[in-house]
N, C-alpha and C positions, 0 to 999 in steps of 0.2 A: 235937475234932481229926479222930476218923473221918472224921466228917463233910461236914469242910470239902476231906478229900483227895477224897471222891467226887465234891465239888460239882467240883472242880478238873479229878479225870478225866472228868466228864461234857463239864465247858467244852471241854477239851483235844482229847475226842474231836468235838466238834461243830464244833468250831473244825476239827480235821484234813480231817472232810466236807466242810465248806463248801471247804477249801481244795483239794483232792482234786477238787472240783467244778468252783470255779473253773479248775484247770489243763487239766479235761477239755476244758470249751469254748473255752478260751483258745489249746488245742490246734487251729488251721485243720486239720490232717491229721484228726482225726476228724469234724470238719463236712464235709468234700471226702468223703471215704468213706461217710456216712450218704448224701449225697446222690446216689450211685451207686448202692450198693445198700442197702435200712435194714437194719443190724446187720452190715454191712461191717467195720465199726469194729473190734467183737470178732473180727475173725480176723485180724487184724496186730497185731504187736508193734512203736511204733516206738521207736529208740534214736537221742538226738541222742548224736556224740561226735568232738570234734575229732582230726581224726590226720592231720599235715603240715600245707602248705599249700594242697593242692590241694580242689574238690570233689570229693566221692563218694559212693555208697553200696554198701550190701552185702546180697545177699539172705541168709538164713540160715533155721534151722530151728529152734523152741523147742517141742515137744507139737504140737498140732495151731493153732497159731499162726504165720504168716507173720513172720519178723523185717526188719521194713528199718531199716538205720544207717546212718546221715548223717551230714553233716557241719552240715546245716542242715536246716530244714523243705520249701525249695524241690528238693534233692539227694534230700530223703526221697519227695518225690512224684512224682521221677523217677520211684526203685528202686519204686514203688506201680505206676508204669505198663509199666514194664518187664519186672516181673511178671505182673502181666494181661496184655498181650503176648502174653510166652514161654511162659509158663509153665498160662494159663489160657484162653489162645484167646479175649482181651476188647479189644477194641480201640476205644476213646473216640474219639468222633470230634465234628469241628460238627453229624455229620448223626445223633449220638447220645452223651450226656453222661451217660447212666445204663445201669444194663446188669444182670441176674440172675447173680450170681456161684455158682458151686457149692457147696451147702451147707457141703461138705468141700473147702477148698481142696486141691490138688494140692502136694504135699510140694517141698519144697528139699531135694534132696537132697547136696547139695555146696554149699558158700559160694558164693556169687560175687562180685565184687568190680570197680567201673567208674568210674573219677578220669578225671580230666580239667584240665589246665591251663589249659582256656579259659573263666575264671572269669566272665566278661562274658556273658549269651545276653539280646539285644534284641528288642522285639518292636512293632512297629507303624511304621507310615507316615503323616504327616499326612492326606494322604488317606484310608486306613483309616477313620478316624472320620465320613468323611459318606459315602464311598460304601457300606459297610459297618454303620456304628454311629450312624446319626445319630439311630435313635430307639427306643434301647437302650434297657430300665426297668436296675430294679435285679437280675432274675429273670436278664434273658440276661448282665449285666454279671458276675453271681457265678460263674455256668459259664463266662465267658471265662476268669473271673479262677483256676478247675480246671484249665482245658483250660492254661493259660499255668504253672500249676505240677508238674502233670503232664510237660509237657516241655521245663521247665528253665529256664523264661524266669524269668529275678532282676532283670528291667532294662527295663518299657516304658515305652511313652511315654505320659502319663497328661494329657489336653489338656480332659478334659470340664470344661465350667464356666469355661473359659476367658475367656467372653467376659463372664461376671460379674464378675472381676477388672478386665474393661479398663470395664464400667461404671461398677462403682465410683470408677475412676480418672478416667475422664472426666468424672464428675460434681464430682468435687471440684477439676477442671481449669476449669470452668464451662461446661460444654457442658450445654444441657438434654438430656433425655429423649428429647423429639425427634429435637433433633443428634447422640445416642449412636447413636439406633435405625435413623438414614440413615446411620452406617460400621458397625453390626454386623451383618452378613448372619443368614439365614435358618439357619436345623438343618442343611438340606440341603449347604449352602457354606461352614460354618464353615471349612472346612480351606484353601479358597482366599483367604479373608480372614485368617486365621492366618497364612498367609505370604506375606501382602503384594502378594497378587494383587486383588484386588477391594474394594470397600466396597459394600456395603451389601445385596444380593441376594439375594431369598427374604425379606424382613423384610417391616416393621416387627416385632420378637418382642415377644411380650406379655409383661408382667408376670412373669405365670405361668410364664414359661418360667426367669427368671430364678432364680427360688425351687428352682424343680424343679430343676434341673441343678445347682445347689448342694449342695442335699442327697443327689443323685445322688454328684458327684464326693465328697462328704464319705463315703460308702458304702465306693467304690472304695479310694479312699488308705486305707481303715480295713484293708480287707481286704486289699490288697496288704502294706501293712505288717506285718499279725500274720504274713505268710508269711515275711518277711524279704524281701518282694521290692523292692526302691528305684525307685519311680516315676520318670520325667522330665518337670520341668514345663517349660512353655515360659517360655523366658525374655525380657528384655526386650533389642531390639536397635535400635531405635531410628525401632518405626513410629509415625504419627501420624496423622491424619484429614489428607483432603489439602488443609484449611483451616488447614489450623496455624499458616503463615504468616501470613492475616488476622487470625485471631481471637487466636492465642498472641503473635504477635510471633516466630513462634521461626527459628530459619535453618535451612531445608531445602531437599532435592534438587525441585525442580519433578516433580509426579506425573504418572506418562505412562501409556498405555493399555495392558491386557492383556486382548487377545482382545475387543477394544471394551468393558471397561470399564475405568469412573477407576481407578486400583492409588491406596493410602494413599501420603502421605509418607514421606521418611524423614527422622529428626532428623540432622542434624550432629552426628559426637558432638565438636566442638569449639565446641559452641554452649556458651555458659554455663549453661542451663539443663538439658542431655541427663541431669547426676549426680542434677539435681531429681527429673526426671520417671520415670527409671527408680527411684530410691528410692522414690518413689509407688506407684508399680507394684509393686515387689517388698513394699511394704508392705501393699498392699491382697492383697496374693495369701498372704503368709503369715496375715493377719488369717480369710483364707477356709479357705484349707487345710492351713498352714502351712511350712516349708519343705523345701528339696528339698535333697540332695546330688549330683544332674545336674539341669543346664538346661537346654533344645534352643533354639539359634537359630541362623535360617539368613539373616543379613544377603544383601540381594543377590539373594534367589533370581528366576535367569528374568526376569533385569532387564537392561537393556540403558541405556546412557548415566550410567555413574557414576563416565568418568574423574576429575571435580573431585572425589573423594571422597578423602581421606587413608587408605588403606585399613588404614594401620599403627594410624594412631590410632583411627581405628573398631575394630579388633578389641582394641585397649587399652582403650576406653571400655565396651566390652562386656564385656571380663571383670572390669574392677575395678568394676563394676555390681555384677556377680553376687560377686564375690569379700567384698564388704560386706558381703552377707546372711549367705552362709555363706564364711567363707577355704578350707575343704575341698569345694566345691563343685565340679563337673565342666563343661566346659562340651562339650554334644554336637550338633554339626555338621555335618548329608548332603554324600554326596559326591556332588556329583551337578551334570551339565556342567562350568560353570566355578569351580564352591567345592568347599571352602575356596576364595579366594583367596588364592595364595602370599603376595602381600605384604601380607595382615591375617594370616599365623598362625606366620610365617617368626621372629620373635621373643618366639613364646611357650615357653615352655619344660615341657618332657616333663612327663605329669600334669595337666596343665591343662585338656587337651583331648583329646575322644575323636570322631573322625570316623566316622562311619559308610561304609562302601564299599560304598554302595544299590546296586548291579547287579553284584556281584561274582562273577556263572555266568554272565556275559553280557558284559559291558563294566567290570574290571576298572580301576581310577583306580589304586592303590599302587604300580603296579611291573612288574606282571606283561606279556610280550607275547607274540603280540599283541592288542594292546585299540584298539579304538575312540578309548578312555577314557582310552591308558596318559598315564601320570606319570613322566618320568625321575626318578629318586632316590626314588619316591614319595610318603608323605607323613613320610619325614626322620624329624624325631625325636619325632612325636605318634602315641600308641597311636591301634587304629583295630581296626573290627570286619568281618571277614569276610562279606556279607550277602547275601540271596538275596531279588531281587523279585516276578518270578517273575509277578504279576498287575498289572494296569493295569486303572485302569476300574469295578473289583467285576465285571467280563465272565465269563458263564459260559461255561465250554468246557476240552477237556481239552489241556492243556500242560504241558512241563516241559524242561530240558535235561540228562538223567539222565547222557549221556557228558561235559557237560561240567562239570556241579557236582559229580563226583566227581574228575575231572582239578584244574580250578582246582584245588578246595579241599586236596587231598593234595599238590601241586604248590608252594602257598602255602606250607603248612607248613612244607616245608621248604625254603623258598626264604632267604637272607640277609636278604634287602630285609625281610620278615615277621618281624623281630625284636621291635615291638612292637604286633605279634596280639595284642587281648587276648580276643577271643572269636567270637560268632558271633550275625548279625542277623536275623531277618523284617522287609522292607521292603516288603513288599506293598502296593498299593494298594485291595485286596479280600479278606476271606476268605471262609470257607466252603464252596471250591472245591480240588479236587484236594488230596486228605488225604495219598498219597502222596507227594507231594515235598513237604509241609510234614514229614510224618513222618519220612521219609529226613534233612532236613536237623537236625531238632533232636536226631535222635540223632549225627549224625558226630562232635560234639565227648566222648561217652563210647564211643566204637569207639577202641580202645586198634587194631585190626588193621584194614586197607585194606580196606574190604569191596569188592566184585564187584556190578555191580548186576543179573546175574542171582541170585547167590546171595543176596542181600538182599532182591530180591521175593518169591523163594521165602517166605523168614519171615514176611515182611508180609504173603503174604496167608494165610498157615495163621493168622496172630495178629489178622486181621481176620475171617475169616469162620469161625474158628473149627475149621476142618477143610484137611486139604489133598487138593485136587483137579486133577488131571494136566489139566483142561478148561480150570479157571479160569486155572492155571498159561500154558498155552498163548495164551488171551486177552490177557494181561497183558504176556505178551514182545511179543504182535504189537504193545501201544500204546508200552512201552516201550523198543522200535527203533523206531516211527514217531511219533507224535502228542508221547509224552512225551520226546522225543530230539533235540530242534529244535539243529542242529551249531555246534557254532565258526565265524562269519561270520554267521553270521542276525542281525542285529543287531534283529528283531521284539518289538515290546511286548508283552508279551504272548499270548494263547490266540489261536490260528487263528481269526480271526473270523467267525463267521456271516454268508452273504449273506442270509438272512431277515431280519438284522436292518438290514442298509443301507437308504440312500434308491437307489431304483431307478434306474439311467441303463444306456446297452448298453456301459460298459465299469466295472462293478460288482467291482472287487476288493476294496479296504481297504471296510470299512464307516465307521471313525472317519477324519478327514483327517489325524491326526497318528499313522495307524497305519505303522509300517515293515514291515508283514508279506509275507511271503515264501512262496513254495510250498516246504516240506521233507521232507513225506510223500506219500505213495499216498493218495489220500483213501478208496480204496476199503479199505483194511486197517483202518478201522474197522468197516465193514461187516462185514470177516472177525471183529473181534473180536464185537463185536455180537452174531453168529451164534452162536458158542461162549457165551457167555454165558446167550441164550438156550433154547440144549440143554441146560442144567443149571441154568436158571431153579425150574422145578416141585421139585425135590430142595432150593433154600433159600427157598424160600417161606417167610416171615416171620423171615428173617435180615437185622435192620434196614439193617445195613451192605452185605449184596449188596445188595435193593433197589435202596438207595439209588444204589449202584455200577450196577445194573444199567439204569437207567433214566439214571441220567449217558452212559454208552459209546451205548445206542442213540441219546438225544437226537442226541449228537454224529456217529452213523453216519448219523441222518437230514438233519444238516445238510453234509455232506460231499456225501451223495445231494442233495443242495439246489444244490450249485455246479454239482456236472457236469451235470446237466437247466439250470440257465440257462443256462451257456455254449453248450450242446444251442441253447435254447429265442432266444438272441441269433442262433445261428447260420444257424436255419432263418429270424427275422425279414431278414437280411442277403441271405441267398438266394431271398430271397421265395416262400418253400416255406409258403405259406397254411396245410395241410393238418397239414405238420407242427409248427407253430406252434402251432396249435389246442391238439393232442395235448398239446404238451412243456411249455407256458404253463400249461395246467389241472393236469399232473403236480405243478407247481413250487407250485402254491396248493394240491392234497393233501397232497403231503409240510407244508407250514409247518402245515397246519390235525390233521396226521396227529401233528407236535413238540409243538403246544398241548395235545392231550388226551393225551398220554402223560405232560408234567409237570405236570399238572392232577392224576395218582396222585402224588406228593409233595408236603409244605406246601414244602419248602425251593427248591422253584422256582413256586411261584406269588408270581404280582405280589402275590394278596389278601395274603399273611404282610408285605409291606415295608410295603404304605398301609395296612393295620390297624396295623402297628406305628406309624407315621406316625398315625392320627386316635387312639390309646389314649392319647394325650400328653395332646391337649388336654383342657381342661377345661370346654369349651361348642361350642356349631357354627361358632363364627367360629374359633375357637382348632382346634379337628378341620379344619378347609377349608383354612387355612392350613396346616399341618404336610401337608395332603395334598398339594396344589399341589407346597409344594416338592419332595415325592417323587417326584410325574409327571414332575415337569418336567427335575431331575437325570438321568432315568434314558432322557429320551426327546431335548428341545429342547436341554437344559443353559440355555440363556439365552433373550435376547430374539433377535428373529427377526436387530436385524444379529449377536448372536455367537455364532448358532447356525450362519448362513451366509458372513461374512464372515469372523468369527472362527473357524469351523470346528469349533466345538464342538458340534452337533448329534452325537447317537448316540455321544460318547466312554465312556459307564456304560451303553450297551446290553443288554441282557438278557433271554437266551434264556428266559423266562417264560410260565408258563399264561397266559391273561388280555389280554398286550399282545401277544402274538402273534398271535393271532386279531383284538383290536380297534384294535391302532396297523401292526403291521406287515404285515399278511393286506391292509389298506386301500391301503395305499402300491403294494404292488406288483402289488393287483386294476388300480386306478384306472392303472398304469403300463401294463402289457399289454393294455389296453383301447384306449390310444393307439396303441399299435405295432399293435395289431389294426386301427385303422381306419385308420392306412396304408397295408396290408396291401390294403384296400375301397378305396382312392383317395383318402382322404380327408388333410388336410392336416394335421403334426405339429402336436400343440400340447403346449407347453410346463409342466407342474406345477408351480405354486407347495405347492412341499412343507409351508412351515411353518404356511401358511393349512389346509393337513389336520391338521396335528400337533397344533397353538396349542388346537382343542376337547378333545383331549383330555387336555392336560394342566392344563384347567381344569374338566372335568367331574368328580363325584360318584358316580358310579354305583357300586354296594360291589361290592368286591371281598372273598371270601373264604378264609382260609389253610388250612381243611377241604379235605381231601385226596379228590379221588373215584374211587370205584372201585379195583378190585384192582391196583396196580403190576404186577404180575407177565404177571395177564391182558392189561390192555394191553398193554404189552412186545409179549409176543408175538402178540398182532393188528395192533399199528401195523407190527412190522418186517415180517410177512408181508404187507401192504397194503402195503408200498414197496420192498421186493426179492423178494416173491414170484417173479415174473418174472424175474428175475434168478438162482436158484437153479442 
């Protein structure tokens, strides 16, 4: 009998280890913390424990243990980062996901305590995934999937793999391999073929791409899940191949052109077959990665000619789709120009549907005036999320509208029409740029008090670079009232666009044709920041996050310094001032060559990091040349030479980068003042066929490398003295 109890305690205790075990890894908060810093882990204590309705956490004190208590594991990795913050001078960022914490953390000396009613925090943009994410492994996917729990996001949009559901479907539709592979676009375009802008471009994809991205997306959803974070897949709303008529038999809207190319069909959803084909779909999609409780579809986007559409019944057709799969399912819809359309959502009723209000520090759809955008009665009786776009493009450069995404949004709150607010969104069509107003935005829904956006950069930057400094403080108001402050009326996409990155003509403002961009600053007050930054450069030498910051503010001081030298450099071409043309045209090709080697000291702005990222996919040289193309070619042409030029999408993902500044764009505007030069000699204008220079290189090979050269710092301060020395 002894015996058999020991044998029982022995089980008992090994069975408790194992379990003990299992719960530790089971635990996403201590795989996010090892991966920070190793043995991070043992200096937090976390506590899940429900109390109300609302999210929360709370810092606390236990020995020399950090406590954070939650509501959930997504709440708990707030209170993890909010901590590091404030309390530890560590500041996570895209441009650093790991960081050396102090042996001894820094004591909680009083509770703290941060809820929030806006239980919703969304994260991503269709676009997002090609301009940004299109050739993600699983390495940068797990740090997205930190950085996104870290600050609070329980709600993105999860699209990778996408387009292996629509294979599978198609194939069991009877399209071959073939005819899948001419409507699936390329890695680089999935995001405009997702919504019904395009077929087929950047393809044919191999094989291989389809496996991979499966097991990709099977990754993600694994790991957003064990956080408690709720994915949103895309749902089915009723596109087709713009064959569907011939080959399906089926009744659709006749496919019309976007930006010169075919857009898909759309099903009738009053065709007998629409309940078919989306049950297909939604079957082949839960067979991959199973199901969702949100759907993203955005019938209609940036389409024009769909009065013969029942617009009631298509939005009934679409949710008792999705409502099959799951009856608790959400259905999650951009707000953005003309959708929702009122009369597809006007009798759906509260809960059903969750709108996104994508440009809400800008152009404002709910309610709010004045807007661009505004909605009388706004969107009535459908929850809907507060959301901040903020980038267009993946454009590098520094922007943000600090007076007015603190106005809206405190504004919102309490405004009536904002009754069913149920959170708050990132709509961006780029990350990895300006950490600042992403930062700023994901904490406002746990600031229980109004913050001040002076008194709030104060924090952010003692909790970013770890110390506080009366220099940097100073830099940071000048971007802060200028660059990062773009006013109420500017209705511009996005970051102040570089003229280095335009195609050259003499009246060179917007770089993208679909840019709305505005003058709203001193271009020279970057310069001033610049300068300060530079004075207290040597003092953070090897402070990831200055660096990083530091070579962002000059880049962008040196493109500021880029416009006033052309408008300079047109001027004197106009006046036929020879002499001075020489002078101010040769200035304009130092500064861009002076940009290139200054982000040539970070991987995060060299082109080498996107097309390495782009050729690590494939899995042969056909498979590497293909994935690299489409990365050229997105970020330079966009398309083929008419919808580069006719369509206007030339330079829309432009990018202030090592690498293509010197070999796409340094070329463009050598070869352009070369012309105005021999004007200048008597000689007669001639005309550049742009894409005929472009077209080699978004088909050449030549490697590019994401090794970082030379000292950041050092350069810094040799490029800005080689381009405002003079100016001192």
């Amino acid at each position: 009998m002894p015996s058999n109890v020991n044998t029982m305690k022995k089980l008992l205790s090994i069975f408790m280890m194992c379990w003990l075990t299992c719960q530790l890894f089971a635990n996403p908060i201590t795989g996010m913390l090892e991966r920070i810093d190793k043995g991070a882990s043992k200096k937090f204590a976390i506590e899940l424990k429900t109390i109300g309705d609302k999210d929360y956490f709370e810092l606390d004190q236990k020995g020399n243990q950090v406590v954070v208590r939650a509501n959930n594991y997504v709440s708990a990795a707030s209170g993890i980062n909010w901590y590091l913050k404030y309390y530890a001078g560590v500041h996570l960022s895209w441009n650093g996901m790991a960081a050396k914490l102090p042996a001894v953390l820094p004591k909680v000396t009083k509770k703290e305590r941060h809820e929030t009613s806006l239980k919703l925090r969304y994260d991503f943009n269709y676009c997002t995934f090609s301009y940004s994410m299109a050739f993600w492994d699983w390495k940068r996917w797990e740090q997205e999937i930190d950085w996104m729990a870290l600050h609070g996001i329980n709600l993105p949009l999860a699209v990778v793999g996408e387009e292996c559901v629509w294979f599978n479907m198609l194939k069991k539709l009877g399209y071959s391999k073939e005819e899948i592979n001419k409507f699936i676009s390329g890695p680089a375009f999935m995001a405009w073929w997702e919504m019904n802008n395009l077929e087929g471009w950047g393809g044919p994809n191999p094989d291989s791409w389809y496996v991979q991205q499966t097991a990709l997306q099977r990754k993600i959803v694994k790991r957003m899940r064990e956080y408690g974070i709720e994915p949103v897949f895309p749902g089915y709303s009723g596109m087709v191949p713009h064959d569907a008529k011939e080959k399906l038999g089926l009744n659709v809207t006749e496919p019309e052109l976007w930006n010169g190319y075919l857009r898909p069909a759309f099903l009738q959803p009053t065709d007998s077959r629409f309940k078919e084909i989306a049950a297909l779909y939604y079957k082949e999609q839960e067979a991959l990665f199973g199901k969702a409780n949100y759907y993203s579809m955005d019938p209609f986007h940036e389409a024009k000619g769909i009065e013969k559409v029942d617009l009631d019944a298509a939005g009934k057709a679409v949710m008792d789709a999705m409502k099959k799969v799951n009856p608790k399912a959400v259905w999650v819809v951009q707000g953005w120009t003309e959708n929702p359309r009122e009369d597809m959502i006007k009798n759906m009723k509260n809960g059903d549907l969750l709108i996104l209000d994508l440009f809400s520090e800008c152009r404002p759809m709910w309610g709010m005036k004045p807007s661009l955008w505004y909605r009388e009665g706004g969107y009535k009786q459908h929850d809907w999320l507060f959301c901040m776009l903020e980038n267009f493009g993946g454009n590098v450069g520094l922007h943000g509208r600090f007076d007015q995404l603190l106005n809206n949004f405190y504004e919102t709150r309490n405004n009536p029409l904002a009754q069913h607010l149920k959170g708050i969104g990132l709509t961006m069509e780029g990350i990895e740029n300006n950490p600042m107003m992403f930062e700023l935005m994901t904490e406002l829904p746990w600031r229980s008090e109004k913050v001040t956006k002076t008194g709030w950069i104060k924090e952010y930057l003692t909790a970013r670079y770890g110390a506080k400094d009366n220099t940097i403080e100073q830099a940071w108001t000048v971007l802060a009232d200028g660059i990062l402050n773009c006013p109420q009326g500017n209705n511009q996409q996005g970051t102040h666009e570089s003229i280095f990155c335009g195609r050259p003509s003499l009246n060179n403002f917007q770089v993208s044709s679909w840019s709305k961009m505005e003058n709203y600053y001193d271009p020279t007050s970057t310069e001033d920041a610049a300068r300060l930054m530079v004075q207290v450069a040597d003092k953070y030498r090897g402070n990831n996050n200055f660096e990083y910051d530091l070579v962002d503010v000059v880049r962008q001081s040196l493109a500021d310094r880029g416009r006033i030298v052309y408008n300079r450099t047109v001027a004197d071409f106009k006046s036929f001032d020879k002499k001075a043309f020489k002078k101010d045209s040769e200035e304009f090709l130092k500064l861009l060559l002076l940009q290139d080697k200054l982000l040539g000291t970070r991987s995060e702005f060299r082109v080498g990091t996107w097309i390495e990222s782009a050729r690590n996919l494939g899995n042969n040289e056909e498979e590497k040349n293909l994935y690299e193309w489409n990365a050229r070619v997105q970020i330079t042409t966009w398309g083929n030479r008419y919808s580069a030029n006719e369509g206007g999408l030339r330079d829309y993902a432009h990018k202030e980068w090592n690498g293509i500044l010197k070999d796409f764009y340094y070329k463009r505007w050598e070869a352009y003042w070369k012309t105005l030069s021999d004007v200048l000699d008597g000689k007669p204008m001639v005309e550049l066929d742009y894409y005929s220079m472009e077209e080699p290189w978004t088909k050449a090979t030549n490697p590019y490398t994401s090794a970082p050269e030379n000292d950041c710092v050092t350069v810094a301060k040799e490029v800005f003295a080689k381009a405002f020395g003079g100016n001192n």
